[in-house]
VOMI-305181 format. One record per atom (N, C-alpha, C): x, y, z; residue in three letters. Coordinates in steps of 0.02 Angstrom, whole numbers, plus 50000, padded with zeros to 5 digits. Layout:
N
XYZALA...
***
This chain:
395
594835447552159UNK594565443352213UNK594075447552254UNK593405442952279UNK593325447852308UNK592645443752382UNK592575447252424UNK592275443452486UNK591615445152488UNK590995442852489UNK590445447152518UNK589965442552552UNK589755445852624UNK589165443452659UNK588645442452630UNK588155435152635UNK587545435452602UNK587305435752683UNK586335435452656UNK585815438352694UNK585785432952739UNK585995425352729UNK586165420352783UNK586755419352824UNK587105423152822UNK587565425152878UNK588125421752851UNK588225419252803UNK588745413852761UNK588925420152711UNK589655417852697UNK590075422752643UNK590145418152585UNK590375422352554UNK590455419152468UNK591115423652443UNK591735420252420UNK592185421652391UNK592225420452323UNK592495423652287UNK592565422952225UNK593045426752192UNK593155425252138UNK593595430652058UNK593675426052010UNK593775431851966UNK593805430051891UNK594335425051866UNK594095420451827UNK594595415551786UNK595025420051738UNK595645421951760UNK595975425151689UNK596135421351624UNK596035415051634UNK596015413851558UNK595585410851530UNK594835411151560UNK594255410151557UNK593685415551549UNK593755418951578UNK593605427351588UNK592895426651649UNK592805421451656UNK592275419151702UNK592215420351776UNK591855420251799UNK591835419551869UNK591695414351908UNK592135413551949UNK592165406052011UNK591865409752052UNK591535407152087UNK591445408152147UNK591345401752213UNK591165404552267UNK591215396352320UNK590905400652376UNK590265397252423UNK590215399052484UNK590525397152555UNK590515398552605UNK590845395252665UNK590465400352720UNK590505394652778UNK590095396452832UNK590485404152885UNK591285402352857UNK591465408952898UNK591945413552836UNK592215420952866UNK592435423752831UNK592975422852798UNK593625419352868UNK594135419052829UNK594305411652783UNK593735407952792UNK594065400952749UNK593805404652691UNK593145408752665UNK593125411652589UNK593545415052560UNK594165420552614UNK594425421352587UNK595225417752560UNK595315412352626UNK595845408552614UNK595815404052544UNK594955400752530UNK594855399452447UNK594975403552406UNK594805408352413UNK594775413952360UNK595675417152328UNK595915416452407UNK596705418352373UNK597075415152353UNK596885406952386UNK597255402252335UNK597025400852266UNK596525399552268UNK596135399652197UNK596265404052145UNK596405409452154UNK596435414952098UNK597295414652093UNK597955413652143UNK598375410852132UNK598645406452092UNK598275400752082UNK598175394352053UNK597925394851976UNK597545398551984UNK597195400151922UNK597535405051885UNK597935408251899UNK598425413151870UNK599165410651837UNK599465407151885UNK599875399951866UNK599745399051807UNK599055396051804UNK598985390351764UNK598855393351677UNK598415398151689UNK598545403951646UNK599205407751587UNK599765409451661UNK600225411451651UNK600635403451604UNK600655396551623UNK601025391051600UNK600775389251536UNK599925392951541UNK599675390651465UNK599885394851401UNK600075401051445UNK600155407451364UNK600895403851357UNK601375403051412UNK602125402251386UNK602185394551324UNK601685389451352UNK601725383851321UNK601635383451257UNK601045391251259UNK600725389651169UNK601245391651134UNK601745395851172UNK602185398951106UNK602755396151092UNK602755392451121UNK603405386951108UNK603125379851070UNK603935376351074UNK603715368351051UNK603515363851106UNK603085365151158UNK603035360251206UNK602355354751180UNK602335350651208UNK601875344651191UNK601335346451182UNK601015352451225UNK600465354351213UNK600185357651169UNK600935359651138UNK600705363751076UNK600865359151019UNK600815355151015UNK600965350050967UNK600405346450926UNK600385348850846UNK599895351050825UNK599235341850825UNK599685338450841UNK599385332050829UNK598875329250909UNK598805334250956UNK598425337351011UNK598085341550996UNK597395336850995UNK596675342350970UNK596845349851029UNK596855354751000UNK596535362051034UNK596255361251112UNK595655355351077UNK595175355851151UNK595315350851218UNK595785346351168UNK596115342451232UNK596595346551294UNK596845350851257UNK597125356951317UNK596855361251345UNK596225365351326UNK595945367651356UNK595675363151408UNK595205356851399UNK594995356251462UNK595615352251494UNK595905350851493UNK596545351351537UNK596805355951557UNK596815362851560UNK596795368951592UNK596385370851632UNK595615369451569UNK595215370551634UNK595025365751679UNK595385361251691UNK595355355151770UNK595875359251814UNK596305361951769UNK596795363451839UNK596665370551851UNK596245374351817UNK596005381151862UNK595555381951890UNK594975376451870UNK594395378751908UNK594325374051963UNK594895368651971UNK594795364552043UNK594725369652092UNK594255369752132UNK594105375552186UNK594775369452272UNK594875376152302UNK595065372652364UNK594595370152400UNK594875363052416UNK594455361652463UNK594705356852535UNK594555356952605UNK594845354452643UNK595115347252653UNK595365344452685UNK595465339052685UNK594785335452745UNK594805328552746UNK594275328852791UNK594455327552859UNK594895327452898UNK594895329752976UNK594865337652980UNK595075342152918UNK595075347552926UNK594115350252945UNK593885346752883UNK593165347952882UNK592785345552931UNK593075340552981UNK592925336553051UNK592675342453091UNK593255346553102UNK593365352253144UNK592785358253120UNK592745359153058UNK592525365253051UNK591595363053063UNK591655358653021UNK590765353253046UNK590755354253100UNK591065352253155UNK590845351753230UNK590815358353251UNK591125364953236UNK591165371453261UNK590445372453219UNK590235371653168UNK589615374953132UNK589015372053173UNK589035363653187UNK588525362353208UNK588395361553294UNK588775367653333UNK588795366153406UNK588175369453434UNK588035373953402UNK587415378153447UNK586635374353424UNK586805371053373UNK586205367653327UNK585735360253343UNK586295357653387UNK586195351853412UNK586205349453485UNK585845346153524UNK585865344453600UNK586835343953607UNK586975347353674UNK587645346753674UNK587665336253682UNK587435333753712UNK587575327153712UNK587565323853660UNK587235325053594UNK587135322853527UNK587765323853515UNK588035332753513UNK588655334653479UNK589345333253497UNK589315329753562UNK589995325153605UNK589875320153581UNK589305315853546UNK589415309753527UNK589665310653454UNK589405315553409UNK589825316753348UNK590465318853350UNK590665321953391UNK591565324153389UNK591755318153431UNK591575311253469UNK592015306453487UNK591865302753433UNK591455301953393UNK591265297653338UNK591695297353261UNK591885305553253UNK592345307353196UNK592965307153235UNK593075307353258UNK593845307953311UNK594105298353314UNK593525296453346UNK593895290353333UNK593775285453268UNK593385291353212UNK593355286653145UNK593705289353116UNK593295294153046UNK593915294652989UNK594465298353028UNK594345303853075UNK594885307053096UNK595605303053116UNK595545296553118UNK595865290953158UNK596135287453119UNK595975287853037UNK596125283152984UNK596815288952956UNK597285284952930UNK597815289852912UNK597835291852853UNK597395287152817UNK597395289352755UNK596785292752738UNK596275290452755UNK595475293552749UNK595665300852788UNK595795301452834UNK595875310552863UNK596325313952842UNK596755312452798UNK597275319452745UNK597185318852681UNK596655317252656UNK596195317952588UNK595795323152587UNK595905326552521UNK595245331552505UNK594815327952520UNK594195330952539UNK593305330052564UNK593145327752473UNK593395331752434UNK593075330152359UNK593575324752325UNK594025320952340UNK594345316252309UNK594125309152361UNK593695310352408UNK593465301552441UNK592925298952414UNK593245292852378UNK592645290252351UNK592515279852383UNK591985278352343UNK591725274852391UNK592065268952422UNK592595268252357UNK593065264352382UNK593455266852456UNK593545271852453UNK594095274952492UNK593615270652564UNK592845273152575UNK592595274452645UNK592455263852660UNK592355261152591UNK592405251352608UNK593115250552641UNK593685253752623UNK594165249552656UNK594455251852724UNK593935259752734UNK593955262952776UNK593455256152837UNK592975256952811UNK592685250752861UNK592585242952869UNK593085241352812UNK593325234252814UNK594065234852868UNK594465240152869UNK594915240352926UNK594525239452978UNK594025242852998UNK593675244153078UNK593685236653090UNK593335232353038UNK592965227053081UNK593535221753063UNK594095222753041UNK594775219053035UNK595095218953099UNK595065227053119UNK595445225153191UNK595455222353251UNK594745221053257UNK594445215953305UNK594325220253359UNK594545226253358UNK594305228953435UNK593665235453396UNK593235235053353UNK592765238253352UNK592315235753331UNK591805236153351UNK591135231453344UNK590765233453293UNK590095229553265UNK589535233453218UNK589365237053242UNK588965239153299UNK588775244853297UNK589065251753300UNK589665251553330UNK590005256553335UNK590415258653251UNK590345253753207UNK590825254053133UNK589885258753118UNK589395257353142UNK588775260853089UNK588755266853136UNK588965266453198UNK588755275453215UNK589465282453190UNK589845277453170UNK590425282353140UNK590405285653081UNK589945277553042UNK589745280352965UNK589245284252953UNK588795282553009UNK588005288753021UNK588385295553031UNK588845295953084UNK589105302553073UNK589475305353031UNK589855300552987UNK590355302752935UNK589645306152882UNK589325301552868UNK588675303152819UNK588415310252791UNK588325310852889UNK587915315252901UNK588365323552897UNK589185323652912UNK589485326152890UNK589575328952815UNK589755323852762UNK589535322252701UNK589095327252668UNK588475324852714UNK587665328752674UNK587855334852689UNK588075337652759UNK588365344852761UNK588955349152730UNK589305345952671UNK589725348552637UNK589415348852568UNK588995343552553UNK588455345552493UNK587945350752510UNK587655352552565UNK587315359252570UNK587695364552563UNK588335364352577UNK588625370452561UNK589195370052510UNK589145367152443UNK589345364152396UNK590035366152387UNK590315359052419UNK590845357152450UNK591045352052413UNK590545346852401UNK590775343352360UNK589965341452333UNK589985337052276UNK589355336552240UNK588895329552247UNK589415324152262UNK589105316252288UNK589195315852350UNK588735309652375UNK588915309352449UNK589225300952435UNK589985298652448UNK590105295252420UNK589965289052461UNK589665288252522UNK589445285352553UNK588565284352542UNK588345286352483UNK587665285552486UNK587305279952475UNK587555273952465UNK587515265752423UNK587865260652473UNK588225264152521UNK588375258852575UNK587835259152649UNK587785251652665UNK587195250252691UNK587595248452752UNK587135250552825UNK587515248852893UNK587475241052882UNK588065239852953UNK588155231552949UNK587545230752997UNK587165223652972UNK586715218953009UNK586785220453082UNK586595219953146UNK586875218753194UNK586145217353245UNK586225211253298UNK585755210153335UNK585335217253360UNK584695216153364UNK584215220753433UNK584285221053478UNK584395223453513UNK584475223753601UNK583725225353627UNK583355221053662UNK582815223253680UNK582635223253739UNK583315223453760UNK583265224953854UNK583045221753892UNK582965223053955UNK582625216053984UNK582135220254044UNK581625214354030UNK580925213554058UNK580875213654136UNK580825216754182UNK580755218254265UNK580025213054270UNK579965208354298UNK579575202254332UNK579325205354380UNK578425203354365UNK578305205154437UNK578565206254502UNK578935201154511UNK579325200254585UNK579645202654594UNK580195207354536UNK580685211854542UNK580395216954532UNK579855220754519UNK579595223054521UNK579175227454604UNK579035221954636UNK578885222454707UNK579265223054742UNK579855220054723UNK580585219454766UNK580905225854768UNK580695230054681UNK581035236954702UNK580815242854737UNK579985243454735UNK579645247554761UNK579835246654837UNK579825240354886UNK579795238454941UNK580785241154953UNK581035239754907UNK581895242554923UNK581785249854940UNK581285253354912UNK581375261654903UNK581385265054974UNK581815269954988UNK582035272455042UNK581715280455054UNK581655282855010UNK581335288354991UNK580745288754963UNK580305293754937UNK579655296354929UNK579685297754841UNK580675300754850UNK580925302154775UNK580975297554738UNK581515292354778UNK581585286954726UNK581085281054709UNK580345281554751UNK579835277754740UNK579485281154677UNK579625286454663UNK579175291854586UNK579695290854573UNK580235289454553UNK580705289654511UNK580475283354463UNK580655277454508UNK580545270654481UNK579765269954447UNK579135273854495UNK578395271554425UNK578655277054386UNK578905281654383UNK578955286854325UNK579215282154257UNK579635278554273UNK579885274054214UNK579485267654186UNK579225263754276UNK578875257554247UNK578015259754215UNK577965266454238UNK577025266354233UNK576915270654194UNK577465277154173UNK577325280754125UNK577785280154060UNK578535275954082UNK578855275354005UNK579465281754007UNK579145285054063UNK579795290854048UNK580695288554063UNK580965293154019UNK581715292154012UNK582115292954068UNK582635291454100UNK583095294354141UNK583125303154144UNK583145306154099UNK583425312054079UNK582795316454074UNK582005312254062UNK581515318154059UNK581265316454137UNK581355311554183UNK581175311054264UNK581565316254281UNK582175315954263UNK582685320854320UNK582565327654288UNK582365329054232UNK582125336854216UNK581295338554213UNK580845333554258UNK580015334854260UNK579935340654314UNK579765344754277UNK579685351254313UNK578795348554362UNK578485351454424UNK577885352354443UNK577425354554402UNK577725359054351UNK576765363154314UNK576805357354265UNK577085350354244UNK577165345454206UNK576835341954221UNK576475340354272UNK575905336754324UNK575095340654302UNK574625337454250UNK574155341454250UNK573655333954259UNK573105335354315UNK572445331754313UNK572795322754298UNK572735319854264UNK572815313954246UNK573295309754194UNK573775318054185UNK574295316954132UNK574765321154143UNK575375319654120UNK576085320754122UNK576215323654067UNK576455330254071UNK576795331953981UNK577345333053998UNK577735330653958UNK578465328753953UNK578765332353904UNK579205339153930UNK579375344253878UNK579985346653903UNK580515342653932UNK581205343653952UNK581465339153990UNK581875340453956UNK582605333154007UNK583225337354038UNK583405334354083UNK584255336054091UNK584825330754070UNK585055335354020UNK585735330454002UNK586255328654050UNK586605321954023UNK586735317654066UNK587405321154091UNK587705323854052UNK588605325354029UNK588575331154075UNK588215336954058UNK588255342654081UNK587755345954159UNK587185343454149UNK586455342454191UNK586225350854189UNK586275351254134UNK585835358254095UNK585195354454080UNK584725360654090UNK584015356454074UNK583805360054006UNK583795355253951UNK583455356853894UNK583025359253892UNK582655361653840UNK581995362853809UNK581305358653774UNK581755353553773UNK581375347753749UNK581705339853732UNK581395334753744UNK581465330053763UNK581725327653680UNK581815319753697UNK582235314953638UNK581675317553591UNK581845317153515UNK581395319853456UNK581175323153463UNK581085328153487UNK581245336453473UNK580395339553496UNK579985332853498UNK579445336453531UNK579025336653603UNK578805339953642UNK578435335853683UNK577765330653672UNK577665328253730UNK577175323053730UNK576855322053793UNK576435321853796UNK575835320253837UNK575725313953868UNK575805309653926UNK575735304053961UNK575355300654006UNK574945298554006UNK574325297054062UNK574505294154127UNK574265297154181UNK574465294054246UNK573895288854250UNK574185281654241UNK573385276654233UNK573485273054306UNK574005272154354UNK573905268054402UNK573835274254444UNK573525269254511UNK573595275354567UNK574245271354621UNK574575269754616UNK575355270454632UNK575865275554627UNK575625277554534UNK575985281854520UNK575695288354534UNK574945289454530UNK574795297054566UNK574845297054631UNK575045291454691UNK575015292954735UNK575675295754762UNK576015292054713UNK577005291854730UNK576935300354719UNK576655304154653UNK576745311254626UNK576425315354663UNK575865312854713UNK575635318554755UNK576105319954796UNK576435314754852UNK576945315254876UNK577485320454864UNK577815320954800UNK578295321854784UNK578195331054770UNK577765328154751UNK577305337654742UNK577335342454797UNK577095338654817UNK576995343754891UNK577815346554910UNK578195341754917UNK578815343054937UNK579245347654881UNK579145347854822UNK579295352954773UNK578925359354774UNK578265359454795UNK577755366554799UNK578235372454825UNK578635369954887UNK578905373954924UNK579525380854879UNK579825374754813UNK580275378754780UNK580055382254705UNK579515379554722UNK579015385754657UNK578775381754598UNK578285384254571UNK577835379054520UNK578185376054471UNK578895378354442UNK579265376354412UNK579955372054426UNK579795372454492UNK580265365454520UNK580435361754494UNK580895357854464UNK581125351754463UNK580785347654520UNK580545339754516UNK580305335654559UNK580865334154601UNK581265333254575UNK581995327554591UNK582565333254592UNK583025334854646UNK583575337554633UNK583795334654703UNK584395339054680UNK585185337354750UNK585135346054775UNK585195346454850UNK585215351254883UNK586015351054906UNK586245356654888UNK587115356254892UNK587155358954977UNK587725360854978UNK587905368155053UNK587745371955052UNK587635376055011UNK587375381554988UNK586625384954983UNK586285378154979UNK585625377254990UNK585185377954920UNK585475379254873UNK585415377554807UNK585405372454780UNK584435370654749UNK584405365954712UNK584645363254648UNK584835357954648UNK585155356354569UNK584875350154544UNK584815350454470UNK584895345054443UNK585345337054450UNK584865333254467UNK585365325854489UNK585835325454447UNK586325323154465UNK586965320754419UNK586975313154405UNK586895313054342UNK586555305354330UNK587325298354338UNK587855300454349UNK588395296154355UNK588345294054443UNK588255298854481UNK588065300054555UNK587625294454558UNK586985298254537UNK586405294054542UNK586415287454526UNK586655285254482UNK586795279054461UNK587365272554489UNK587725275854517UNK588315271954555UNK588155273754627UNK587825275554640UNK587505275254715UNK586935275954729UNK586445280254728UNK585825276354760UNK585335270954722UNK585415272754620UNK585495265754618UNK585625259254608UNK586375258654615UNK586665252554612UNK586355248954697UNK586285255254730UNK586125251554816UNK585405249854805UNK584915253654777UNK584285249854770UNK584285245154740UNK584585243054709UNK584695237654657UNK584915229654710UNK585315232354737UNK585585228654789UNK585165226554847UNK584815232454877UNK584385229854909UNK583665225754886UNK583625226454860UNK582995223754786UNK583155216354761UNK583735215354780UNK584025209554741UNK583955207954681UNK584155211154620UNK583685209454551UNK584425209054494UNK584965209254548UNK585675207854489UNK585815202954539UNK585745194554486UNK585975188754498UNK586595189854477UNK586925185754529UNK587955184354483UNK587945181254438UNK588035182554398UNK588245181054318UNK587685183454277UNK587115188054312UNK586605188354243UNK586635194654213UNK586245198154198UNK586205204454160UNK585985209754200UNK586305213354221UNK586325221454264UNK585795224054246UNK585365227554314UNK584475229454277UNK584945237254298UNK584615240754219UNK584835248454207UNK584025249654205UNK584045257954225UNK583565261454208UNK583065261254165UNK583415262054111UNK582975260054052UNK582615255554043UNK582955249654081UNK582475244154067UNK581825243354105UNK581565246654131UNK581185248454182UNK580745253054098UNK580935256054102UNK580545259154007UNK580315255253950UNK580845250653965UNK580615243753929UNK580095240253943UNK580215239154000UNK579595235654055UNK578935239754035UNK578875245754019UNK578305248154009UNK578075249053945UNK578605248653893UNK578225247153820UNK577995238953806UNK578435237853823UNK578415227753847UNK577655224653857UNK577295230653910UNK576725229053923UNK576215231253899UNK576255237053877UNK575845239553809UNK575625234553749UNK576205233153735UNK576155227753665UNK575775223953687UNK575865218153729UNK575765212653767UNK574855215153781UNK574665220953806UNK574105221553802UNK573485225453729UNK573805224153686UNK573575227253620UNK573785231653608UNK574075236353629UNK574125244953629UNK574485244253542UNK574005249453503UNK574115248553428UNK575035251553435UNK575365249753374UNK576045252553376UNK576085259453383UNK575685265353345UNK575575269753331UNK575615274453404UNK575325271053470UNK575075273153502UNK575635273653568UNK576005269753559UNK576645265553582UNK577105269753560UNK577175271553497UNK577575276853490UNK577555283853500UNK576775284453528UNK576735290353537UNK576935290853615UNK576665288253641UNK576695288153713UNK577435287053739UNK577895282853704UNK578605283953710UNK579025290453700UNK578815292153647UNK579415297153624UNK579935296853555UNK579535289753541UNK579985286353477UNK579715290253411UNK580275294453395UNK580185299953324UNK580045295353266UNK580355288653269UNK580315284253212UNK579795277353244UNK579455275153209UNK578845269953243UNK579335261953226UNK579755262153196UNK580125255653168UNK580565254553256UNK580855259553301UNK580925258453342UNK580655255553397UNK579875255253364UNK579555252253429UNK579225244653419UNK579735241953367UNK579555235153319UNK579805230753400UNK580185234353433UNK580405227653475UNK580115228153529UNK579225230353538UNK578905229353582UNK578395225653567UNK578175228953482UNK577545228253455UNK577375220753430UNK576945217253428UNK576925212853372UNK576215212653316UNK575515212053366UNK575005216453337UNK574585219753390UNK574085225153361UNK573805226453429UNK573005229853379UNK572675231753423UNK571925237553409UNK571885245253414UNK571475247753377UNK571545252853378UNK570815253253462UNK571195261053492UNK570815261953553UNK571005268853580UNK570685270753628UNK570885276453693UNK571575275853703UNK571835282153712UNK572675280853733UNK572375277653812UNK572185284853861UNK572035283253932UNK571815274753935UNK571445272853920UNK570885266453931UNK571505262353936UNK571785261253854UNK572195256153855UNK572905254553916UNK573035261753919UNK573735260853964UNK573335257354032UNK572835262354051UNK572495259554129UNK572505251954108UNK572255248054053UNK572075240954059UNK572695237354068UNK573395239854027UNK573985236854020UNK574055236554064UNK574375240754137UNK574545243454177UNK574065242254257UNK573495237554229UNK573125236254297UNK573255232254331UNK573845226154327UNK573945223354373UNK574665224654406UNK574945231854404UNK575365233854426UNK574915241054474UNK574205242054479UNK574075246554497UNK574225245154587UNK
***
C-alpha cells in the first residue's frame, strides 16, 4: 500500500491486486480518506484472494468443472477491485468541506441547507454508496418530496441542482463514473416576475424618504438596477463621471464585503437620470470624510466604527417603515421587496426597446434566458442613450 502527494495538492492511494498482480489505485482530496481506501481495499482484496486459492483446491461450486474458468475470475475480480467508496451523506460532508473556500459563503449555506434537507434527509438515499445510486433510486427520491405535500417545485429542483452538482464533483475526482441524475429534467414551475412599482408608488416612496441615504438607496435600485447586496457594498471610487461600476456586494448572512458581485464579474452602469446623480452627490460628500473607499451606506456603532448594513435590520425597520409611510402594501396584496424596485428597472428597459443583450448586461444576469421575463423585443443601440430614454420620465 502506499500514499503519495500529487502536484495538485490531492493524494492518491493505492496497492497491488495480489491476485491480479496489478495496480489499483484511487485519488481523494485529503490524506487520510486515501489512506482509509487504500487499507480497506488491499484488505478486501487479500480476502478475496486468500477465498479464491482455498476454493480452487477443493470441491466447492466454484471449482466445479461445469463453471467456465472465466466465470470466476470475473467474479473475483468484482469483488477485489470494487474500490471503497462513501456513502452519500458521508460525501455531503466531505463536498461541503472541499467546496467552502471556493464558493460565496452565502451560495455555500444554501448548498449545506439544500443537501441537509434533501438526500441527507432521505433514509434510504443517504446510507447508500455514492456508486450504487441509480436513477431510479434519485425518481423516488423526488416523487417522495412532492408526495409529502410540504415541499414545493421549486425547492424539489434546487435540492436536485445541488445533489447534481455534488454528483459532477465525485466524477471529477473519479468517484464514481455516471452522473445518475443526468436525464432527469427539473419540475415545470411558474415565473415569478415580481412586481412593477407605479408611478405613484414610485413618488410616494421618494417623498416617504427620511434620509439623503435612503433616497440613493431606493434610485440605486429603481434607476440603475442595482441589487440589495451591491448598494450596501458600493464603495465611493465606484462613482466615476456618468457611470457606476459595480464590483462588490456585502453578503446578506455574514455582511463581509466580497470581491465581486452576482456572476462573478463586474459591470459598468450609467447614471442616466439626474435624481439619481443628484441623490449620489449628496451621499458622496458625506462618505469623502471616511476615505475614497468608503462604503456609501453603513451603520455607525458606539465605537464609532463604520459597518456594513445588516440587511435583516435594514429590512424590518427602516424599510418596512418606508414602506409604510409610502403606503404601497395594500391589505391583502403583495409586499413591495427590494428587488422589486430592480424589477421596476429592467421592466422599463424592455418596455423601452433596450435589446435583451443589453439588459443583461446592465443587470448582472450571467445567463440572458433570465432576462426573458423583462424582454419581449427590442433594437440594437447606445447602452447610455437608451437607459436615459427608458428612464426619462422618472428623471
Amino acid at each position: 500500500m502506499w500514499i503519495e502527494e500529487l502536484k495538485s495538492g490531492r493524494y492518491r492511494g493505492g496497492f497491488r491486486n495480489p491476485a491480479t498482480g496489478r495496480k489499483v489505485q484511487r485519488t481523494f482530496d485529503y490524506e487520510y480518506e486515501a489512506e482509509a481506501w487504500a487499507s480497506s481495499a488491499e484488505e478486501a482484496a487479500l480476502k478475496a484472494a486468500q477465498a479464491g486459492s482455498e476454493t480452487s483446491g477443493g470441491t466447492s461450486a466454484t471449482s466445479d468443472p461445469t463453471v467456465p474458468a472465466t466465470s470466476r475470475q470475473i467474479v473475483s475480480a468484482r469483488l477485489v477491485e470494487r474500490p471503497f467508496c462513501p456513502t452519500v451523506a458521508e460525501y455531503a460532508e466531505t463536498y461541503l468541506r472541499a467546496r467552502r473556500g471556493h464558493i460565496a459563503r452565502g451560495t455555500w449555506e444554501q448548498y449545506e441547507i439544500q443537501l441537509r434537507l434533501g438526500v441527507c434527509a432521505d433514509p434510504i438515499l443517504s446510507t447508500m454508496r455514492l456508486d450504487d445510486v441509480t436513477r431510479g433510486h434519485v425518481d423516488t427520491w423526488i416523487s417522495d418530496m412532492i408526495s409529502d405535500g410540504r415541499t414545493g417545485r421549486p425547492s424539489v429542483n434546487r435540492r436536485l441542482k445541488v445533489f447534481r452538482a455534488m454528483l459532477g464533483y465525485a466524477m471529477d475526482n473519479d468517484l464514481i463514473s455516471r452522473d445518475p441524475t443526468r436525464r432527469i429534467k427539473y419540475l415545470p414551475t411558474d415565473i415569478r416576475t415580481g412586481r412593477r412599482v407605479s408611478p405613484e408608488e414610485d413618488a410616494r416612496l421618494l417623498a416617504a424618504c427620511r434620509t439623503p441615504e435612503e433616497r440613493a438607496m431606493l434610485l440605486l435600485a429603481l434607476d440603475a438596477g442595482l441589487r440589495w447586496g451591491e448598494v450596501a457594498g458600493l464603495p465611493l471610487s465606484a462613482i466615476s463621471g456618468d457611470y457606476i461600476t459595480v464590483r462588490q456586494v456585502v453578503e446578506r448572512s455574514s455582511r463581509a464585503v466580497r470581491g465581486y458581485p452576482k456572476g462573478k464579474r463586474p459591470r459598468v452602469v450609467p447614471i442616466s437620470t439626474r435624481r439619481l446623480r443628484d441623490a449620489l452627490s449628496v451621499v458622496s460628500l458625506m462618505a469623502e470624510t471616511r476615505g475614497p473607499d468608503a462604503l456609501l451606506f453603513v451603520t455607525i456603532k458606539a465605537d464609532g466604527i463604520a459597518r456594513p448594513i445588516d440587511a435583516s435590520i435594514w429590512r424590518n425597520g427602516p424599510w418596512r417603515a418606508l414602506c409604510h409611510r409610502a403606503k404601497v402594501n395594500p391589505r391583502g396584496g403583495t409586499r413591495l421587496t427590494f428587488h422589486d424596485l430592480r424589477h421596476t428597472y429592467g421592466s422599463l428597459l424592455a418596455a423601452a426597446g433596450v435589446p435583451r443583450s443589453e439588459i443583461a448586461a446592465l443587470m448582472g444576469h450571467a445567463d440572458e434566458s433570465t432576462t426573458a421575463i423583462y424582454i419581449h423585443a427590442g433594437s440594437d443601440g447606445h447602452r447610455l442613450d437608451l437607459v436615459t430614454r427608458a428612464l426619462v420620465g422618472s428623471a
